[in-house]
N, C-alpha and C positions, 0 to 999 in steps of 0.2 A: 463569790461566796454563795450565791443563792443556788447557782447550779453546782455545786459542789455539793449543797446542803440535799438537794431535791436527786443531785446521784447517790447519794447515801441512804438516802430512806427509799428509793427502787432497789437497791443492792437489802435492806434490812428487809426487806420481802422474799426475796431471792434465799437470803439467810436464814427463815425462818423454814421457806421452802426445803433448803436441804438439808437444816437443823431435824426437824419433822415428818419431812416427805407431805406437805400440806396440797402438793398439787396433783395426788391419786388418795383414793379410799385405800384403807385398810386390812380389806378384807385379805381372805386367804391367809389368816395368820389364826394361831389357837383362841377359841373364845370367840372366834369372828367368819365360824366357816358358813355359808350354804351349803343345804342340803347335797346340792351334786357336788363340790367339794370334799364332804366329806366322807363320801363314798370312795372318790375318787383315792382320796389319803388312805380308807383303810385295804382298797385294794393295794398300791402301789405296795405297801406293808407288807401285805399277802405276798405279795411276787418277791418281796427281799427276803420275807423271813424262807420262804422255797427255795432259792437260791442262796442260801446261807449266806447272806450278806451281812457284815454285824456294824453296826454303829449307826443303823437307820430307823432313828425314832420318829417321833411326831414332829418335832421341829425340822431334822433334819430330812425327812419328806420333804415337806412343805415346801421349803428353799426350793428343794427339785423342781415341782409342781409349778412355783408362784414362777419358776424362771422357763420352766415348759406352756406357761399359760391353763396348766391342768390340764392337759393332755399326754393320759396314761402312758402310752406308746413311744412320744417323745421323751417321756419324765423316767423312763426304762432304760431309753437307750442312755440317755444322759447318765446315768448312773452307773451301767455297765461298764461303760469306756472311764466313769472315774476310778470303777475298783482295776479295772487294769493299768490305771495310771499309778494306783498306787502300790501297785506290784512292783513298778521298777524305782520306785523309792528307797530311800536306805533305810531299815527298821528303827536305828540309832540316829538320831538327827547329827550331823556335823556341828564340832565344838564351834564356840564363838569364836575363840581364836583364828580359826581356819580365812574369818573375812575380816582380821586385824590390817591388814592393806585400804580396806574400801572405807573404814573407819578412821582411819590415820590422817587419811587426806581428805574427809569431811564431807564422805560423799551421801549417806543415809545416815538417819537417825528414827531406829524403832522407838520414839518414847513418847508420852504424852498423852492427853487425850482435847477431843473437843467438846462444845459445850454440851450437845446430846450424852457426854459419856460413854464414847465409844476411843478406841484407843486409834492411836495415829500413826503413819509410815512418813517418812519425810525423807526427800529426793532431791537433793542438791544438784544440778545436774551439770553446774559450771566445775562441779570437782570430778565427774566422771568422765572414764577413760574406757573406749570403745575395745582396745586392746584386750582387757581383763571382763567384757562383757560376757564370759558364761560364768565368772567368778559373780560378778554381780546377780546375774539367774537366780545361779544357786543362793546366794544372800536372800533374795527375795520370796524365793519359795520356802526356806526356812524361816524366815517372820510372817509369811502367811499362814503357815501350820502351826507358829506357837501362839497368832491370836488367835486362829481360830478354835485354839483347845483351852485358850483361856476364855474363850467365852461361851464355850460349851461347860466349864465349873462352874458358871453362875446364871445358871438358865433364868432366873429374876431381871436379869440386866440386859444389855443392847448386845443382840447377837452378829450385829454389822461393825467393821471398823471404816476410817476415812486414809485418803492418800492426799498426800501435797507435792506437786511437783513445782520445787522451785529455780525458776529457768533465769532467775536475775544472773547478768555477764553471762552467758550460754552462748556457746561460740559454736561453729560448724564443726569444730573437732570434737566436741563434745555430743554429738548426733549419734544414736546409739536404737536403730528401729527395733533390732534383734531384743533388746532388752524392754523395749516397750510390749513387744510383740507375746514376751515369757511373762510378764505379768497379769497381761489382760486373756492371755490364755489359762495363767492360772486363776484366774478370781473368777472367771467367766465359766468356762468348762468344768472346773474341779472345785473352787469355792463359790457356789452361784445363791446371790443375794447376799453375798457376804460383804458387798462395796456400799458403805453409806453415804458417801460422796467423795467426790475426786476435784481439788483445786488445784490450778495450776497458775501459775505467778510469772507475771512479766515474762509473758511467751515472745521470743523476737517475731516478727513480721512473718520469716521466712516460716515459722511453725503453722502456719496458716493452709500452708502447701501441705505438709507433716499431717494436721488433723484431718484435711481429708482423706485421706487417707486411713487415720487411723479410725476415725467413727464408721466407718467403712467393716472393723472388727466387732464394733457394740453392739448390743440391741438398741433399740430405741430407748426402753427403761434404763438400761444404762447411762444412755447419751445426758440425758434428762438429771442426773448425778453429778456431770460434770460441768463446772463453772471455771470463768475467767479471772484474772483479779489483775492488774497493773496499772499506769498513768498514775496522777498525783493524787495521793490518800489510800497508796492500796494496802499500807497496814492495818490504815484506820478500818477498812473494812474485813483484813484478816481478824481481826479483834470483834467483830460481831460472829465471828465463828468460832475460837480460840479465846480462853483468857489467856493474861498476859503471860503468869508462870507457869503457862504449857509451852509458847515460843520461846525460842532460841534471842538474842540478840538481832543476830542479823536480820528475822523476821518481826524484829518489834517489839521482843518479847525480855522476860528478867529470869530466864529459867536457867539456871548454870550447868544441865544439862546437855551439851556441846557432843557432837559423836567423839571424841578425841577424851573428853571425861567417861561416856558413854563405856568403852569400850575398856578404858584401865581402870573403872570399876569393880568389872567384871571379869577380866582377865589379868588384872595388876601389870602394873608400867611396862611396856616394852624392853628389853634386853637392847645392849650398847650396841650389839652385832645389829639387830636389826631395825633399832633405828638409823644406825648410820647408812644401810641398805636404801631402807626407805627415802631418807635424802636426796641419797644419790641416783635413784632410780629417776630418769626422766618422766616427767609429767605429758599430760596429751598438748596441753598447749606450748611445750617445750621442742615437742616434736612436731608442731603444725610449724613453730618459727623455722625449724630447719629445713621444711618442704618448701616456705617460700624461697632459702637459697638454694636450692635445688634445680629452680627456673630457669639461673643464667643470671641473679643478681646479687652477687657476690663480692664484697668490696675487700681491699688490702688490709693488711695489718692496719692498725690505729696509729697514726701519724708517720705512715709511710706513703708519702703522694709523693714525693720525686723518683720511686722505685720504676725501672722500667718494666713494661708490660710485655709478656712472653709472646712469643711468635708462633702459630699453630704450623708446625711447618707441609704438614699435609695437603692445608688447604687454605693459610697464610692468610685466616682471621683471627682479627683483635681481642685477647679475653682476658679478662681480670685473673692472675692466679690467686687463688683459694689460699685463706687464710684461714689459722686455727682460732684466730680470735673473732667469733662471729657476733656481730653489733647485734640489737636489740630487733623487734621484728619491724618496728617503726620505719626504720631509717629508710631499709629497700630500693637502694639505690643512693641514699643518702647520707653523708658522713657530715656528722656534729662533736664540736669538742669545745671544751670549759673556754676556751682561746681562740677565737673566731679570727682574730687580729692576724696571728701569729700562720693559725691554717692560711688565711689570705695570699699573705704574701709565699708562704710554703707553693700554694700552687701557682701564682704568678712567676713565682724564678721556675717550674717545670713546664711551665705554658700550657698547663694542663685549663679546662675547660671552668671557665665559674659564672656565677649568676651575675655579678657586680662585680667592679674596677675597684670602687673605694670599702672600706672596712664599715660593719653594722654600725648606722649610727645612734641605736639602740646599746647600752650598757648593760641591761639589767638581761637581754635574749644572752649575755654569756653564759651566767648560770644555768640559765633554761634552754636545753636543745629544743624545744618546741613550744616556744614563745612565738604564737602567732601573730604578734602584736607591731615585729618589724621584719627584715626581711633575713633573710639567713640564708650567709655561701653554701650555692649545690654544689657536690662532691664532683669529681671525677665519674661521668657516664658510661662504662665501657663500650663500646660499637662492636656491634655484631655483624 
């Protein structure tokens, strides 16, 4: 209890920090310049309005600036390469509908804000599918251009938004660097100083490898944005950043806001056609289960263990032939059924290979194929 109490009030410092930005001065923002600043701001001005550049005021200077360190030369070229970026842009932003798939299956949610009052991006990243990763790009670069025009209408308010990536169940099939890569290229190079901080939640181990990598793309200022959150209590600490009815459920929260609401909002319910699409389309974890039989472990039909095994005649090794009914990704070499009793003796009269002579002396592992609690017949091993 006590080190629980004393990780929350290190964490409510940390949250003040990126609620605030408490751990750098202010400076370099309107009202707050020195003298060489603000020379610096009304040259850059000079060189845009020469270059007919249009949309660069004083605030959006500054960003340039505060993220070039105020050096003219750098804070030019920054700018050049953004208006050629936004050359190949579409004049028309792409309808919402267009990313009714990444929304279906629960993967972003533009909606929210945190407690500083800046708006939020939320990244589910156990629903995302590496396949449809330039569909998601494009998602991303379209909600970074409508906050950042929504907070260019209320120059009064926070001209930075926040991002959450939440990695809770995030499998390797869900690893998606390209999509990481198009985001921090977009906030970085074309929206700069537009990140007010970035959480990311219950990152698995292996992400560890990942961030090095990725901070590898940041600045330093940036790095200093991004925070950790997982182990025991990590809503309780999403909630010194977030109130409640800005999160979702899953994150702790009462906000009925859900990207699946989100999106039939605004687009009105999906059509029977493509729901049923959507359904039926395989998911990425759908298709990791079917790369593990792809290995070579591949089991028979469901209560077909007296079936004989085909004969490779080429080169007259043992293989399981492929069945259409593929078991769960668990099993992997292993066959579980409501009737442990019954498989038993099934394999006993084929002579085929089992863990144990006598039947589970456990009753209640029938129900449960993965009742670690007693022991449970191994299936038929194919030899290779």
């Amino acid at each position: 209890m006590m080190g629980s109490m004393m990780a929350d009030e290190k964490f409510r410092s940390t949250a003040s920090m990126l609620l605030h930005h408490t751990d750098y001065d202010h400076s370099g923002h309107l009202g707050k310049l020195t003298r060489p600043e603000e020379k610096a701001l009304e040259k850059v001005k000079g060189l845009c309005a020469a270059a007919g550049y249009e949309g660069f005021g004083d605030r959006e200077c500054l960003r340039y600036l505060r993220a070039r360190g105020f050096h003219v030369d750098g804070t030019m070229q920054m700018i050049r390469a953004t208006v050629e970026w936004r050359k190949n842009q579409p004049v028309t932003p792409p309808p919402l509908s267009k990313f009714r798939e990444l929304y279906e299956r629960g993967e972003c949610l533009p909606h929210g804000r945190d407690k500083a009052g800046r708006l939020t991006y939320f990244q589910f990243s156990r629903n995302h599918d590496p396949d449809t990763s330039a569909l998601s790009a494009e998602n991303v670069l379209n909600v970074m251009r409508n906050f950042a025009a929504e907070c260019d209408k209320h120059p009064e308010g926070p001209e930075q938004f926040s991002v959450v990536f939440d990695m809770t169940g995030m499998a390797s099939e869900n690893r998606d660097p390209h999509l990481i890569r198009a985001l921090v290229d977009c906030l970085q190079n074309h929206h700069p100083e537009r990140l007010g901080m970035c959480v990311i939640i219950n990152a698995p181990p292996s992400f560890n490898v990942m961030w090095a990598l990725y901070r590898t793309w940041l600045s330093p200022r940036t790095v200093r944005k991004v925070t950790f959150i997982g182990g025991y209590g990590w809503q309780r600490k999403l909630r010194l950043l977030f109130d409640e009815d800005q999160l979702v459920p899953c994150l702790g929260g009462t906000s009925p806001v859900t990207p699946q609401a989100y999106i039939n909002e605004r687009c009105g319910p999906p059509s029977r056609g493509v729901a049923a699409q959507a359904r039926a389309k395989p998911t990425a974890a759908d298709k990791w289960r079917r790369s593990w039989w792809t290995l070579g472990v591949e089991m028979e039909e469901k209560r077909r263990f007296n079936s004989p095994v085909p004969q490779r005649k080429d080169h007259g090794l043992r293989k399981v032939d492929p069945s259409p009914y593929r078991q769960s990704w668990w099993s992997l070499g292993f066959e579980f059924d409501k009737a442990p009793l019954t498989i038993h003796e099934k394999r006993a009269e084929g002579g085929t290979r089992a863990a144990s002579a006598a039947p589970p002396p456990y009753p209640s592992a029938q129900g449960h194929p993965l009742m670690w609690g007693g022991p449970v017949a191994m299936a038929a091993v194919p030899v290779w």
